[in-house]
N, C-alpha and C positions, 0 to 999 in steps of 0.2 A: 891194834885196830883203832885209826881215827875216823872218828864220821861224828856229822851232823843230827845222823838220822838216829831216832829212835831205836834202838834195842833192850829185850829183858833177856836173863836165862833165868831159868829154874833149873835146879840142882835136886836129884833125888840119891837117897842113901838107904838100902836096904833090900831095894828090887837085886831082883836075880837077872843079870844081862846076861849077852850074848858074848862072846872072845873079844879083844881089844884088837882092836883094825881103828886104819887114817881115815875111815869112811863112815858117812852116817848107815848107824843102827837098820837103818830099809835096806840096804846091799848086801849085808851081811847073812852068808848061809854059815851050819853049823853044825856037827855032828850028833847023831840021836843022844849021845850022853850027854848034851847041853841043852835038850828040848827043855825043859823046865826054865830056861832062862832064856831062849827066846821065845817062850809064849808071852812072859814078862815084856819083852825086849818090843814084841809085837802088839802088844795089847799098846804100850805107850805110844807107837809111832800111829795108829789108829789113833789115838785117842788126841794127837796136837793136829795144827793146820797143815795143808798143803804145805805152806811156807816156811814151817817152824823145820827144824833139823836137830836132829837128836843121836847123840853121841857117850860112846861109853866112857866114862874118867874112872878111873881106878878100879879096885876089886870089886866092889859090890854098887857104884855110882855110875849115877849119868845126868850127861849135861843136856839140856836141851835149850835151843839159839831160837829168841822170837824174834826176827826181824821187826821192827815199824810196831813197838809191843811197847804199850803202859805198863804201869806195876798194875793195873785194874786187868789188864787184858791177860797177863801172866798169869792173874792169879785165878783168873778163870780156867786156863788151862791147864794148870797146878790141880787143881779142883775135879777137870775131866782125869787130868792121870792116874791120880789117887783113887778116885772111884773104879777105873777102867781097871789098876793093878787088884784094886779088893776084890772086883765083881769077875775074875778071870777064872774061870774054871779047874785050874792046874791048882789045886789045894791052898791053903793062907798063907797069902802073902801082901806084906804091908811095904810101904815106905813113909820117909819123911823129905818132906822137901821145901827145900830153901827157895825162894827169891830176890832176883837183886835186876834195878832196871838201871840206862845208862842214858844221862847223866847225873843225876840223881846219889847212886851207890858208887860209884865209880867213874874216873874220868876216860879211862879207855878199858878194851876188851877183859883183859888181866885184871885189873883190878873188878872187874864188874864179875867176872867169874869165881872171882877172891869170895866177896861180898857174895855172892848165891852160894858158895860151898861154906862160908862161916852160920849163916843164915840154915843151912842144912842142920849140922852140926845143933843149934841152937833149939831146933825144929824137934830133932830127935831127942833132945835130952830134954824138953817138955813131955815127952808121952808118944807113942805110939802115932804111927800115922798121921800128922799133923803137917801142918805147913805154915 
């Protein structure tokens, strides 16, 4: 990914998502034994902007793409997700989550996604729920 413009992702580790699909997390239906992980899944895509996209990475991760996003504005949204995932009615569930903006952390997409999943990692082994 080259561009000019401004982007962040923030990376979360520990939410309960939804199946792994090429599609953002909003498209995604899924069988009643996975309800517990898209309440998860549904609580964070409420929780960012219109513009933001959110995508599942790995076993228990998700990526979320800010367009035209500071590391201030990121971390705003980091901020609602984390709230949105604690205050979810579906029993305790936390996560930890990474930030990383571009250019800044990274000079294209890959690397800036690197940088929000190391930044996770880092996140989580401070403590609980943290970002």
């Amino acid at each position: 990914m080259k561009s000019a413009r401004n982007f962040a992702v923030a990376m979360l580790l520990g939410a309960l998502l939804a199946p792994a699909v090429a599609a953002p997390l909003a498209t995604v239906t899924v069988a009643p034994a996975q309800a517990a992980r898209t309440y998860t899944a549904e609580g964070v895509v409420e929780a960012v902007r219109d513009t933001d996209m959110v995508y599942r990475y790995g076993g228990d991760e998700m990526a979320v793409i800010l367009p035209g996003t500071t590391g201030t504005g990121a971390l705003e949204v980091a901020r609602r997700v984390g709230v949105a995932i604690a205050t979810a009615e579906r029993g305790e569930v936390t996560c930890s989550i990474g930030v990383a903006t571009f250019p800044t952390d990274g000079g294209d997409g890959d690397a800036v996604l690197l940088a929000a999943d190391r930044a996770c990692y880092v996140a989580k082994r401070s403590g609980r729920a943290r970002i």
